[in-house]
BADREN-147133 format. One record per atom (N, C-alpha, C): residue number from 1; residue in three letters; x, y negated, z. Coordinates in steps of 0.2 Angstrom, whole numbers, plus 5000, padded with zeros to 4 digits. Layout:
# residues N
PT/NUM/ALA/X/Y/Z
...
END
This chain:
# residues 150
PT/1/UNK/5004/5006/5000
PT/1/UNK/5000/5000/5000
PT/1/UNK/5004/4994/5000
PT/2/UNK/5008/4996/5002
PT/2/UNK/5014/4989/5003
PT/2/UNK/5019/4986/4997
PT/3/UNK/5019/4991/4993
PT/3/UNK/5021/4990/4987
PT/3/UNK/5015/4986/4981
PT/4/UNK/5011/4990/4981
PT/4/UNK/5005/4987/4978
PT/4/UNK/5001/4980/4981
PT/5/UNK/5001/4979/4986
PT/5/UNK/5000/4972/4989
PT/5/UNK/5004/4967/4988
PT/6/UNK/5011/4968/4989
PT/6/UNK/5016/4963/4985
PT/6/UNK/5017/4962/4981
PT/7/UNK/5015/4968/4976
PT/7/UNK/5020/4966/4969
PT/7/UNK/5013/4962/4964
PT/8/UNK/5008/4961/4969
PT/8/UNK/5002/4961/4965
PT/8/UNK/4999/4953/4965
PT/9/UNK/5003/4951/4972
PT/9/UNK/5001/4945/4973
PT/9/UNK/5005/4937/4966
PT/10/UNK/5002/4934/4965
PT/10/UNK/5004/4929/4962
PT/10/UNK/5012/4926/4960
PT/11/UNK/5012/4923/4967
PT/11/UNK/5020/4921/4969
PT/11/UNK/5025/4925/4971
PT/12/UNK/5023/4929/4977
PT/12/UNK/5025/4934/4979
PT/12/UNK/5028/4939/4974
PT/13/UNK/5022/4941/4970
PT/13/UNK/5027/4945/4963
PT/13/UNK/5032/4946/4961
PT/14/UNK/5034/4941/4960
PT/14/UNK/5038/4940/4956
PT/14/UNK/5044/4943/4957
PT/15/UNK/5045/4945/4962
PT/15/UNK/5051/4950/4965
PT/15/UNK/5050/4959/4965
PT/16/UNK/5044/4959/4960
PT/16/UNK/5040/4964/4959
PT/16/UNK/5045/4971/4961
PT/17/UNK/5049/4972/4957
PT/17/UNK/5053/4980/4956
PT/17/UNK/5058/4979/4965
PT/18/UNK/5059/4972/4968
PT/18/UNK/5062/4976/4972
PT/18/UNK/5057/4977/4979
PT/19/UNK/5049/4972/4977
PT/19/UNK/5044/4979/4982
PT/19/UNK/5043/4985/4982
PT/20/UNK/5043/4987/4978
PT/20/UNK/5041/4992/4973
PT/20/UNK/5047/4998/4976
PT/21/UNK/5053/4996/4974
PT/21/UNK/5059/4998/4978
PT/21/UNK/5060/4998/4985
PT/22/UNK/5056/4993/4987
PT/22/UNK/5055/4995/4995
PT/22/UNK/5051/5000/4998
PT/23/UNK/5044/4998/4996
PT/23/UNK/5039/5004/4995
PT/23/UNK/5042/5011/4995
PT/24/UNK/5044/5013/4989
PT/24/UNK/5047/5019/4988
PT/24/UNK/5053/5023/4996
PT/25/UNK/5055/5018/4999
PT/25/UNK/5060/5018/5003
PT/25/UNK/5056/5019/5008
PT/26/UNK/5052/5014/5010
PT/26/UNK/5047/5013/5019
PT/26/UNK/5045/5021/5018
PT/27/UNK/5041/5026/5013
PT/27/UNK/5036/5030/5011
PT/27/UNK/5044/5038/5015
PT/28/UNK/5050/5034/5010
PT/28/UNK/5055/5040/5013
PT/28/UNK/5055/5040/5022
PT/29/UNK/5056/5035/5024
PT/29/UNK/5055/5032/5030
PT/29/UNK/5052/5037/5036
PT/30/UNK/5046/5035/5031
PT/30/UNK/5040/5037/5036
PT/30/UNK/5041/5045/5036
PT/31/UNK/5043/5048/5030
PT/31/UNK/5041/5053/5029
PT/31/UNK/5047/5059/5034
PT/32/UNK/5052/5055/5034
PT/32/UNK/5060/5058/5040
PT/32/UNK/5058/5058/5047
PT/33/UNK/5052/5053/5049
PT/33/UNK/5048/5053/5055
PT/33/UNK/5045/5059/5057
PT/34/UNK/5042/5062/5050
PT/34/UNK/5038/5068/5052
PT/34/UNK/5043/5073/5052
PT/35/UNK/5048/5074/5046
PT/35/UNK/5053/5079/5047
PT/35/UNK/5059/5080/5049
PT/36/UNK/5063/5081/5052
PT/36/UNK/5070/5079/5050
PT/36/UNK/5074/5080/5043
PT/37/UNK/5078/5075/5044
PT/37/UNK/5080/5073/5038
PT/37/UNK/5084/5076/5034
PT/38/UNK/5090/5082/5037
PT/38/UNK/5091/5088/5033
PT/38/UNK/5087/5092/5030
PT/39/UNK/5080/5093/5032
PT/39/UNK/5075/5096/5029
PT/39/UNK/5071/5092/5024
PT/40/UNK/5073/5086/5023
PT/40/UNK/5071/5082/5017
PT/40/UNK/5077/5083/5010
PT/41/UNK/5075/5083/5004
PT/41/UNK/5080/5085/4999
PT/41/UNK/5076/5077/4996
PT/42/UNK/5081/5079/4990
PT/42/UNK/5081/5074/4986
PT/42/UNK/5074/5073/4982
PT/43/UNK/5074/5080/4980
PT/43/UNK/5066/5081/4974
PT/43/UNK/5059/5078/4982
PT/44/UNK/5061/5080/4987
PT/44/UNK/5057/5079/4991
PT/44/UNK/5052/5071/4992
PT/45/UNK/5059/5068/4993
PT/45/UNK/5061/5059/4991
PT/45/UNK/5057/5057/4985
PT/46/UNK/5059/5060/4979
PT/46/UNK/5057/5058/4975
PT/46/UNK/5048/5058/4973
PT/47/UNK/5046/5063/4977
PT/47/UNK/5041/5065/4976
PT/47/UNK/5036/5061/4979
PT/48/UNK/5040/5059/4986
PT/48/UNK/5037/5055/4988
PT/48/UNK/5036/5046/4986
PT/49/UNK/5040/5045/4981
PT/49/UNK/5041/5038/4979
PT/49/UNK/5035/5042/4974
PT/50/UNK/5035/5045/4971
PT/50/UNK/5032/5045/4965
PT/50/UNK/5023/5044/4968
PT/51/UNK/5024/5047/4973
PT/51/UNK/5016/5048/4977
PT/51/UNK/5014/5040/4981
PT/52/UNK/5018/5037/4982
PT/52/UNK/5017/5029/4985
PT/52/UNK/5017/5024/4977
PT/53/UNK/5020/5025/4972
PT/53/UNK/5019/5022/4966
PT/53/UNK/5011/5023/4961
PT/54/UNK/5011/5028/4964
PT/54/UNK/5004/5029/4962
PT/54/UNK/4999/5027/4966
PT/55/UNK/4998/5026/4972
PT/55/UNK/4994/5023/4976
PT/55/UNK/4995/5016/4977
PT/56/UNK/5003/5014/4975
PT/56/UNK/5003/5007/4975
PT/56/UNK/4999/5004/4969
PT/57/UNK/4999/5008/4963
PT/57/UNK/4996/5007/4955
PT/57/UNK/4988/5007/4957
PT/58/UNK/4983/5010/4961
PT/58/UNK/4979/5008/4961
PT/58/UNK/4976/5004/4965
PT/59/UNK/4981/5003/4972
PT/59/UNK/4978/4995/4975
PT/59/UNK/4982/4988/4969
PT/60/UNK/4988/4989/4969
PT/60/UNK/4989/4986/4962
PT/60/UNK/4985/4982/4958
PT/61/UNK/4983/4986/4954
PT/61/UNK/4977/4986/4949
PT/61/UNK/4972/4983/4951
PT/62/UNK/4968/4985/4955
PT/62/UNK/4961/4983/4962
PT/62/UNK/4964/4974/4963
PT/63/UNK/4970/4974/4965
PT/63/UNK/4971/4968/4966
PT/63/UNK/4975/4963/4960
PT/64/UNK/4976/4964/4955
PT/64/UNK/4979/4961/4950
PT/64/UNK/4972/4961/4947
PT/65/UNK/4968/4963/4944
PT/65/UNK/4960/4962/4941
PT/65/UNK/4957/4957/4947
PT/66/UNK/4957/4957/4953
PT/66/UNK/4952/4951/4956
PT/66/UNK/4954/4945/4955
PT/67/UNK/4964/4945/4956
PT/67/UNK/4964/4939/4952
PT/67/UNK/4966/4935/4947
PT/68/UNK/4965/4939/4942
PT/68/UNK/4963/4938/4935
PT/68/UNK/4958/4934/4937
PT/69/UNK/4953/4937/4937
PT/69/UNK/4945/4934/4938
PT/69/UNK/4945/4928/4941
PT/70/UNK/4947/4928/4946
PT/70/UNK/4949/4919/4951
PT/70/UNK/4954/4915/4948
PT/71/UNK/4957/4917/4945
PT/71/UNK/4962/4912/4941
PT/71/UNK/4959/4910/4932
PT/72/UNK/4954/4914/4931
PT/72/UNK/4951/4915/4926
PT/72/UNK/4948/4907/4925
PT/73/UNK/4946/4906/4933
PT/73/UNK/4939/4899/4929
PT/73/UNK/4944/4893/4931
PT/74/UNK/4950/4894/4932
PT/74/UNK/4955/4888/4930
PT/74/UNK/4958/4888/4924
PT/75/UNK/4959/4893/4919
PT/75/UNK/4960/4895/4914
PT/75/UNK/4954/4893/4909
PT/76/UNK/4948/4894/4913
PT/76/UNK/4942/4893/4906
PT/76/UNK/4942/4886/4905
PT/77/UNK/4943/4882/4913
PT/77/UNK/4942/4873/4910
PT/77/UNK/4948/4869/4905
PT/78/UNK/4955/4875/4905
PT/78/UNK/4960/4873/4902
PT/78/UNK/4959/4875/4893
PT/79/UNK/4953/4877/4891
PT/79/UNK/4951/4880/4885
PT/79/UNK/4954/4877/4878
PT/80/UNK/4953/4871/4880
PT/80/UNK/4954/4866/4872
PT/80/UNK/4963/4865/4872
PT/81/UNK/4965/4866/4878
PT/81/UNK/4971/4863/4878
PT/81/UNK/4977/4871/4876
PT/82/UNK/4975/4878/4879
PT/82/UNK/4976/4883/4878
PT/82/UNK/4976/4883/4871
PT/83/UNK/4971/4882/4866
PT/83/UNK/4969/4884/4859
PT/83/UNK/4975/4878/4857
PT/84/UNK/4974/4873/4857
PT/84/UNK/4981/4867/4855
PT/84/UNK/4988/4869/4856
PT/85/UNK/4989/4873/4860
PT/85/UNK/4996/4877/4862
PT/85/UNK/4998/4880/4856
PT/86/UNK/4994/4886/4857
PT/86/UNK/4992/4889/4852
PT/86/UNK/4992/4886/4845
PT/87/UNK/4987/4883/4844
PT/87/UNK/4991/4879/4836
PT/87/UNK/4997/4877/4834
PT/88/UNK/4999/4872/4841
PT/88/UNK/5006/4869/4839
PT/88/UNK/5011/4874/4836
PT/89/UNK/5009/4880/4842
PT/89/UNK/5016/4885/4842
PT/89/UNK/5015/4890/4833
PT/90/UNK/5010/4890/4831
PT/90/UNK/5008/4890/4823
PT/90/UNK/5008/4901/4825
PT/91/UNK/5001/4901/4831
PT/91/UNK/5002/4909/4832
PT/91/UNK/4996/4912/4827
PT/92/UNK/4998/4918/4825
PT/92/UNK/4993/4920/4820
PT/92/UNK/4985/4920/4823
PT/93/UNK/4982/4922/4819
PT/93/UNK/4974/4922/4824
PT/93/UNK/4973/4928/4828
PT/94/UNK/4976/4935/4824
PT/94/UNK/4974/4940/4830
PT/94/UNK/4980/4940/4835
PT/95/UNK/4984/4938/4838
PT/95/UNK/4987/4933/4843
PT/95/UNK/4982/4928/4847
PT/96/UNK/4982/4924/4843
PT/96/UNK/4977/4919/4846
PT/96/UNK/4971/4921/4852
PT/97/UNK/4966/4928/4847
PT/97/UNK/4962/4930/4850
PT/97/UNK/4964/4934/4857
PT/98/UNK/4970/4936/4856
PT/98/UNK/4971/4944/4861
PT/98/UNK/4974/4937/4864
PT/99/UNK/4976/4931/4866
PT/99/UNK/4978/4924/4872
PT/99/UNK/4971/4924/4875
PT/100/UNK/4968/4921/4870
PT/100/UNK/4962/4918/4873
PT/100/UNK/4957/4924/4877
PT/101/UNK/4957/4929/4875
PT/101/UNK/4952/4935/4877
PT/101/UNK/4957/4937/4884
PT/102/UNK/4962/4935/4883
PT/102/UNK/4966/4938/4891
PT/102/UNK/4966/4933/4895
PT/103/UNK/4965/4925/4894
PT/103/UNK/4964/4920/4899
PT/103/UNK/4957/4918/4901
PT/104/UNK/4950/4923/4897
PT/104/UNK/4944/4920/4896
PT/104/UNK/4942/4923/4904
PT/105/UNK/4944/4929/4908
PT/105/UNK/4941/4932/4911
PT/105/UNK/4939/4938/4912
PT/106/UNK/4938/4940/4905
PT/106/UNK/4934/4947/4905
PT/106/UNK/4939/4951/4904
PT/107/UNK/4934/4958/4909
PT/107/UNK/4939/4963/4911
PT/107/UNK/4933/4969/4907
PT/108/UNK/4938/4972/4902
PT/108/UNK/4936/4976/4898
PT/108/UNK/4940/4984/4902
PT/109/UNK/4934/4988/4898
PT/109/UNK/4938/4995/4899
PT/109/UNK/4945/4997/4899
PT/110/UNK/4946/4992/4891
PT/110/UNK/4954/4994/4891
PT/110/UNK/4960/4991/4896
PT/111/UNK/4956/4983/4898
PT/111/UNK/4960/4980/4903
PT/111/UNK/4962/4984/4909
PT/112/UNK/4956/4986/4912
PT/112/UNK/4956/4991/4918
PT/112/UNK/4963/4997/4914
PT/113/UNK/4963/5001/4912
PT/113/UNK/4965/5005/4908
PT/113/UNK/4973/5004/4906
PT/114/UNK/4973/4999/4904
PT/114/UNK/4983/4997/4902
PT/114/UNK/4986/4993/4907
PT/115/UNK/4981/4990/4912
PT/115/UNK/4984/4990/4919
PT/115/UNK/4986/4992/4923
PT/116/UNK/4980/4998/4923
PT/116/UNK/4983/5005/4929
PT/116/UNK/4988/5010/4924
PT/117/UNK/4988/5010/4919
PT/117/UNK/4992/5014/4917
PT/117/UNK/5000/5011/4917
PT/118/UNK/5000/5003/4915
PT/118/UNK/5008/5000/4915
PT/118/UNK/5010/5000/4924
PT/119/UNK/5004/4998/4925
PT/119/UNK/5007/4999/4933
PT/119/UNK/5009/5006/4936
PT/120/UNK/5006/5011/4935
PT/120/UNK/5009/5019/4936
PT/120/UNK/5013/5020/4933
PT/121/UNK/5017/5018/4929
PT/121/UNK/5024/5021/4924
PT/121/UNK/5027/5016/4929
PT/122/UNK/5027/5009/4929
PT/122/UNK/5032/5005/4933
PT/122/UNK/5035/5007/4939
PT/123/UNK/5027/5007/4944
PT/123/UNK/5027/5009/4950
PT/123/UNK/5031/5014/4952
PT/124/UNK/5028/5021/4949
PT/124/UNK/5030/5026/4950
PT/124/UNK/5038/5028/4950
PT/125/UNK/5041/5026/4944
PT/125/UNK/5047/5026/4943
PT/125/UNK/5052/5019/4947
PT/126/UNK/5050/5016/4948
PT/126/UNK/5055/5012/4953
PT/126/UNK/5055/5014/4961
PT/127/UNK/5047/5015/4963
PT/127/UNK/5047/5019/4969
PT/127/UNK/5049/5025/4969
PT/128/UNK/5050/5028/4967
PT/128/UNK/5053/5034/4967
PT/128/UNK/5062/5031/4967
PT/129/UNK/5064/5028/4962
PT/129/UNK/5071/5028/4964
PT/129/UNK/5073/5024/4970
PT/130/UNK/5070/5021/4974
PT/130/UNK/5068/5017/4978
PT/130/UNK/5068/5023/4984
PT/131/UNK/5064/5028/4985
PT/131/UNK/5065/5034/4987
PT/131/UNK/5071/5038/4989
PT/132/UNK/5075/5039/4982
PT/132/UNK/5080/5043/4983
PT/132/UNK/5085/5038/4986
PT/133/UNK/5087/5033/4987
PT/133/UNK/5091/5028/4986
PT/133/UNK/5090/5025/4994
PT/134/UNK/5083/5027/4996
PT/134/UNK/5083/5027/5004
PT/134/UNK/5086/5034/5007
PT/135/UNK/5084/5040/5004
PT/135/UNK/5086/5048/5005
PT/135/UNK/5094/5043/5004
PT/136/UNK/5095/5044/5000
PT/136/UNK/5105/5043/5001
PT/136/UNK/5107/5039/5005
PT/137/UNK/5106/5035/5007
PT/137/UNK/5107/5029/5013
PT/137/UNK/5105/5032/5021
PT/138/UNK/5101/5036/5021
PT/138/UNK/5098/5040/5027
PT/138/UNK/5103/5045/5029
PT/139/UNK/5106/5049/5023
PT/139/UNK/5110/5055/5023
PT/139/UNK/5115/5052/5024
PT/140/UNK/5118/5045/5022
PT/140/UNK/5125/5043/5026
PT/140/UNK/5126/5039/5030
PT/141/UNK/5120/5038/5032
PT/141/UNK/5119/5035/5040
PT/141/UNK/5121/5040/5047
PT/142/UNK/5116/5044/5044
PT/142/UNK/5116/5053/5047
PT/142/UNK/5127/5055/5048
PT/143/UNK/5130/5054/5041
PT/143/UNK/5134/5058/5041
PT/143/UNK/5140/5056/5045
PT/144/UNK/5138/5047/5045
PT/144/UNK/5142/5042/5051
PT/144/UNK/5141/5044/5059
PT/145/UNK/5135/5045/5059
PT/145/UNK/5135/5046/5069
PT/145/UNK/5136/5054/5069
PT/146/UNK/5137/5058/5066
PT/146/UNK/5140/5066/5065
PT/146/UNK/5148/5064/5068
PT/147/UNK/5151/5060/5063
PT/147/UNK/5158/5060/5063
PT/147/UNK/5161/5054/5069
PT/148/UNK/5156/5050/5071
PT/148/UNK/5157/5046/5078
PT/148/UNK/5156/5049/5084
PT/149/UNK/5151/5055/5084
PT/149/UNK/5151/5058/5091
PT/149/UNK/5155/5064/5093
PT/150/UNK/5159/5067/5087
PT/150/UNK/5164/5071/5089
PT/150/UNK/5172/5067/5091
END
């Protein structure tokens, strides 16, 4: 949840892969709580990045579509001045259209659809390496107090 609330927010965003990567890590985290951590492998890690990236994708989602739609009616009264952009910049029409239909508001099937899906390829694979990458940091945290207690 912590990856998909962050990476989703506006401003916040913008540092998206390295929520995403934290996400993946907090999930390894939690997960060494339940087990010990030589019983954790790396597929195990990753498995679990890949299971927080997917959960992050549909709070994500859930939260990048609400605010499309709130930023949407600041977007509709910028309308004439959007289409002017667009001319100057000399964009073809089906351009044009695929702008305006993505500033107007509406959320179509495919919107829903290419957002949870760009966000499950992202997710998943960042969080996941985000994952291993806590797994390997955990294992030589671990192999530093082995070697400081003897």
């Amino acid at each position: 949840m912590f990856l998909g609330v962050l990476s989703s927010l506006p401003i916040i965003g913008a540092g998206c892969c390295l929520w995403v990567l934290a996400g993946g890590g907090i999930a390894v985290v939690l997960l060494t709580r339940q087990r010990r951590l030589s019983a954790l492998t790396y597929g195990d890690a990753s498995f679990v990045g890949a299971l927080s990236g997917l959960f992050g994708a549909v709070v994500g989602t859930v939260l990048q579509l609400a605010t499309h739609v709130i930023t949407a009616r600041f977007f509709g009264s910028q309308q004439q001045q959007i289409e002017n952009l667009l001319n100057q910049l000399g964009a073809e029409p089906p351009m044009r259209d695929w702008v305006l239909q993505a500033f107007s508001g509406q959320i179509t099937t495919a919107t829903v659809l290419f957002t949870f899906f760009s966000n499950l390829i992202a997710f998943s694979l960042f969080a996941m390496i985000g994952a291993i990458l806590a797994k390997a940091m955990l294992n030589r945290r671990e192999a530093t107090r082995g070697t400081k207690g003897t």
